[in-house]
Steps between C-alpha positions, in 0.01 A plus 500: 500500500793758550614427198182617318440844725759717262301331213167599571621813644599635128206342378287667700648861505433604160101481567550797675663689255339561200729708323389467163205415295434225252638504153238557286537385167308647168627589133876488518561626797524394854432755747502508952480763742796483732640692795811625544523426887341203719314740741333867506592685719287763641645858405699424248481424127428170302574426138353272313566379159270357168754229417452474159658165244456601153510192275829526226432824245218623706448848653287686720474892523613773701357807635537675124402166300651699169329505174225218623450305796398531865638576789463245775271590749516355897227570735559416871201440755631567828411519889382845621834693595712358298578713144660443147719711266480433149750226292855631542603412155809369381607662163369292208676310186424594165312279272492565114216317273516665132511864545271462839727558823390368858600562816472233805712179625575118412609220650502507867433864689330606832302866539535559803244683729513666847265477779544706836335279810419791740647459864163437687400219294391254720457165287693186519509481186480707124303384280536614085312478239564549170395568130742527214392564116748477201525466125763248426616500137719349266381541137148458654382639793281365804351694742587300873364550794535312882397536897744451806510458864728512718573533898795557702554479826518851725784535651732745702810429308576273140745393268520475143337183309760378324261351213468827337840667588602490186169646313486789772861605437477482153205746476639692730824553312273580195294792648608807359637756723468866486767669200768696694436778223184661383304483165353761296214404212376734235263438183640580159382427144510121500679399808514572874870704605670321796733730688718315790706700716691394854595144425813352636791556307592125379083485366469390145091542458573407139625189549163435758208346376215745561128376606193759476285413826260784385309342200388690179775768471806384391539209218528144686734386186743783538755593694662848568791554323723724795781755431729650754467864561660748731235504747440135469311254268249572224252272262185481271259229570244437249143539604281270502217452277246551747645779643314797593680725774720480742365354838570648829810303524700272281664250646772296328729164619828442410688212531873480486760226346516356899103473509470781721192674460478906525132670516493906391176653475412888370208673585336693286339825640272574246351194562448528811312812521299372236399207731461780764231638279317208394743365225427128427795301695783358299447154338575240817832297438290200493270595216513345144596710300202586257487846546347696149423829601513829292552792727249742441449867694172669578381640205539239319316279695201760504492477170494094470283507761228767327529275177431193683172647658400628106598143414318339779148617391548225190555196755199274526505491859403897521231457217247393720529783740534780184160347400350645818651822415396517187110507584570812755684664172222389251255608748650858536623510158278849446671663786851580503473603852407237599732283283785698694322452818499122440851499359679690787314311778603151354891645460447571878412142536796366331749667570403501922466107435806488384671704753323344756588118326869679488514557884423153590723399265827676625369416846525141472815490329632765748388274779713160268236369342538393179215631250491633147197668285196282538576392808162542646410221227682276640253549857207208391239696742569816249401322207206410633436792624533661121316164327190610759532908407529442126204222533259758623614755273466257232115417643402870487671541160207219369230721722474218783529786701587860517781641665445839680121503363604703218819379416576575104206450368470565146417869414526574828720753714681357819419723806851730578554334806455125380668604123844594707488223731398251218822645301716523771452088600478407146898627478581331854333169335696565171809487667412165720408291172800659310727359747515156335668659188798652437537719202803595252731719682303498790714214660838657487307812672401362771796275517723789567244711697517212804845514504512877588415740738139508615375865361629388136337169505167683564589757254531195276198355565288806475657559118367101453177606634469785259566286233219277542268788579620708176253373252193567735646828643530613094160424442386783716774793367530450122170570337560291205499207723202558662357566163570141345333382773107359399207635632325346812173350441257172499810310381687587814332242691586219277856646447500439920405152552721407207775613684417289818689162268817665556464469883337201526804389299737647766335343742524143382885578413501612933358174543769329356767688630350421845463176405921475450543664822317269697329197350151376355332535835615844554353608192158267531484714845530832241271398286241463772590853641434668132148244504405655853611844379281460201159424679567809742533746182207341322257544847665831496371583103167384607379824669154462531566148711801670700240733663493209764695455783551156506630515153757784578646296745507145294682756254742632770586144645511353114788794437619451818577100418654573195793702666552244801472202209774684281723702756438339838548148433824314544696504161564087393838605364686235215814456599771488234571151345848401606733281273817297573696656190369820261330366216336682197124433502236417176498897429885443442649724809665440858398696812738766569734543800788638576728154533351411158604753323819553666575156434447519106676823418809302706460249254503747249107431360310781326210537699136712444389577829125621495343673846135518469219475711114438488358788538726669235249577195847593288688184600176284402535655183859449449467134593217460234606720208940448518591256746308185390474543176688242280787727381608573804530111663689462136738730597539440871533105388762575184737753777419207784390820723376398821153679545482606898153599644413757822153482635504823726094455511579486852717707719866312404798676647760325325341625158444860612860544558535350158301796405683749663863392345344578117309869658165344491253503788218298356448242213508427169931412504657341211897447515649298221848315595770433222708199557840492662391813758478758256290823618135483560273647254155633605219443250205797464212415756256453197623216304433386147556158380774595188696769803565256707586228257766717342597569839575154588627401163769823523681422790 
């Protein structure tokens, strides 16, 4: 028996010690979370490591993944107390496919990450959990993903675990430290002017090989080409394609003959007080770099935005509400005062919609919320809310019942009081159905109005609601307009219920889109709401039976049911199909994400990357008149161009950033991919069938 005590004793003392977690293995690559020491101490600080075992000729990505890729992402649950600082990382290799240049590690490497344990923490024991996410490419690339756990022991003192010596030290050794001299950056013509100046006297930075950790300015293939100068070193670095302007800093990494890594970073003041003022934030080192955007300045962007409103009368989704408006105008057409009456008071609706659409708007995304144009489209309980308005509107179009006892009846004068409001909420409801579309120009507008500044994003706005109001507003001050107008008469009242089809029509294409947002039931439970709503209005047309009290209540509880039915009920939301791998579907396309398309372009696959959603009348349209048609699969098939779909029918994060990188705050998007990581090309947001052919076929 003495003989086995010492035996069991090591057997045995490991349980307590849990030091490390599983390996987990997936795609080519074997991955644990490790600790540096056998105990935490309370007060001091903990590192931890993602062990990572590339197989032979694969990579993972650093913090700037390079001209495709992802960076790899670690999220730590921890006990109360106890905090985390981000991945300390080591600096990168380079890896070259064609002319597409990576940044990230092979073979075997550890990121390390510290925890501090704070000094009253009273548990035994600290338990970790992890989550890790990486792309992991060779030719081809796999988005990876895997959980951990952990626990070590708490303890007053601890040594080292020898296991992972070796991974800890190496990372260690390949953190860059700060430069000992200090680095100037300025924009020029084509490339980005390096100025270094206090470095020792034996440094050779031209004999270094230089690392951008801030993405999308400087060319990932390139390096700067230095020359000595009396006050130190001097280079050009060409920008990169996506550039745009120079962040707040620029931070570069440098790594010697000896593998010693050197960090200089250069701030940029102009930058900075343009974040100070509301500037949009420089691109994040871990962002793919897709970035697009044409700078634009105010005026400009007044001006897109005033053509997109002009424009935005022509979409189909504002028909239906310029319908309404045009009974008020036919039914005034013999008064120009009261043409201009009309026209002002419905301006005053749009444009106070929009600024009031605006506010929330800049609000939300002040407060980190990510939301583009439409975004109250995207709520399930609005579009019911709409499908139930433009129902009843529809129902007193076809003289079911009249709204506001005299409200535009043919040949007939509205009162002044019910004439402005009727204007003024016919412009507010203009502007809530013409949120599903996004015009020409109009796009790019508000694109760069979200990104500045809150008084010129509502000046912005207001030059997009005075767009869409022009045509009306005209009617009213140029006399030859009013004059081509036809006379009111007996004809008016069949000219009226006609125009009822158009809502009804919007309301069945609400019904749909509600439909998508939650599922069959959900929009059986709206299709009761618009019955219930339907048998109030008609009780409320029949005037001589209304005199009864009874039957003024049935009519209040009927209406009453058919807002609880649509808006009060508990949405039965679809949730998104999930698949083990991306694959294209019958229609020919692959759901979008981030991974997926990060993955092809570091393959070096053209790529068509549509963002779209339901209740967007314009990207309906694309869909049916460009996208399917037959000359366009022929040329995505003959090119082998991957074809990439975002449903942002729903609020989708991921894709609104998407937006954001290409100046866009709502949908339609269309970004065409050449092969082998050439520059993105954005297509016009109304598509024809032979455009985007040629497009695809002239890459």
């Amino acid at each position: 028996m003495p003989t086995l005590l010492p035996l069991l004793t090591a057997l045995l003392a490991p349980a307590t010690v849990i030091a490390a977690s599983p390996a987990v293995r997936t795609d080519h690559l074997q991955s644990r979370l490790v600790a540096e020491s056998t105990a935490a101490e309370p007060g001091r600080t903990l590192t931890l490591g993602l062990l990572l075992e590339h197989d032979p000729h694969w990579h993972t990505y650093w913090r700037n993944p390079g001209d495709s890729g992802l960076p790899t992402e670690i999220a730590l649950t921890l006990p109360d107390g106890v905090t985390a600082a981000p991945i300390a990382w080591p600096h990168p290799q380079r890896f070259v496919l064609s002319d597409i240049v990576n940044f990230g590690y092979g073979d075997r490497r550890l990121l390390p990450v510290s925890i501090t344990v704070p000094a009253d923490y009273a548990g035994s024991t600290l338990p970790v959990r992890a989550a890790a996410n990486w792309l992991i490419c060779e030719v081809e690339c796999i988005p990876g993903k895997a959980e951990y756990a952990l626990e070590l022991p708490v303890a007053p003192s601890a040594g080292a675990d020898a296991r992972w010596a070796n991974d800890f030290a190496a990372a260690r050794a390949d953190q860059p430290r700060p430069g000992t001299g200090t680095l100037d950056v300025a924009e020029d013509t084509d490339a980005i002017a390096l100025t270094l100046a206090g470095l020792d006297a034996a440094a050779m930075p031209a004999q270094w090989q230089w690392f951008p950790e801030t993405a999308e300015v400087v060319a990932n293939g390139a390096q700067p080409q230095w020359q000595r100068t009396a006050d130190g070193w001097r280079a050009r670095w060409p920008k990169s394609e996506y550039f745009t302007a120079l962040p707040e800093e620029v931070a570069l990494v440098a790594v010697d003959g000896d593998g010693r890594a050197r960090r200089f970073a250069a701030g940029n003041a102009a930058a900075a007080t343009g974040a100070e003022a509301g500037a949009p934030p420089p691109s994040s080192p871990t962002t793919v770099a897709d970035n697009a955007v044409e700078p634009l300045s105010l005026l400009p962007a007044l001006l897109l935005a005033l053509l997109g409103g002009v424009i935005l009368n022509l979409m189909p989704c504002v028909f239906p509400v310029l319908s309404i408006k045009a009974m008020g105008a036919l039914g005034s057409a013999d008064d120009r005062a009261e043409l201009r009456r009309h026209g002002l008071w419905y301006t005053l609706g749009i444009v106070a919609t929009f600024g009031l659409l605006a506010g929330v708007l800049i609000a939300l995304r002040a407060g980190g919320q990510q939301l583009g144009w439409g975004f109250q489209l995207q709520e399930p309980r609005f579009v019911a809310a709409v499908a139930l308005l433009l129902f009843a509107m529809a129902l007193s179009f076809s003289g079911v019942w009249e709204f506001g006892g005299r409200f535009m009846g043919a040949g007939q004068k509205l009162t002044e009081g019910g004439g402005a409001r009727a204007s003024f909420f016919t412009g507010a409801l203009a502007v809530v159905v013409a949120s599903p579309c996004t015009a020409p120009f109009m796009g790019t507008a508000l694109g760069w109005a979200l990104a500045q500044p809150a008084a010129a994003a509502l000046a912005v706005f207001t030059a997009l609601g005075l767009g869409l109001a022009a045509p009306m507003l005209l009617l009213g001050f140029v006399p030859a307009l009013a004059r081509a107008l036809p006379r009111p008469g007996p004809w008016l009242e069949g000219f009226r219920q006609l125009l009822a089809f158009p809502l009804y029509l919007t309301v069945v294409w609400l019904l749909w889109v509600y439909g998508e947002q939650t599922s069959p039931l959900g929009m059986a439970w709206l299709l009761a709401a618009l019955t219930a709503l339907a048998f109030a209005l008609w009780l409320l047309g029949r005037r001589p039976v209304m005199r009864s009290p009874k039957l003024r209540t049935t009519t209040a509880i009927a209406s009453a049911a058919a807002l609880v039915l649509a808006l009060g009920l508990p949405l039965s939301v679809t949730a998104p199909a999930t698949a083990a791998a991306p694959a294209a579907d019958a229609a020919g396309f692959e759901p979008w994400s981030e991974q997926r398309l990060a993955e092809l372009r570091a393959s070096g696959q053209p790529v068509l990357v549509n963002m779209t959603a339901a209740w967007c009348i314009t990207c309906l349209a694309n869909e049916r008149v460009a996208l399917t048609s037959d000359s366009v699969r022929e040329a995505l098939a003959a090119r082998e161009v991957v074809y990439l779909k975002g449903d942002w029918t729903r609020q989708d994060e991921a894709i609104t950033r998407y937006l954001q990188r290409y100046g866009r705050s709502g949908v339609p998007l269309y970004v065409l991919y050449p092969p082998d990581g050439g520059a993105p090309r954005v297509l016009p947001q109304l598509l024809t069938a032979d455009a985007v052919a040629d497009a695809i076929r002239s890459m």
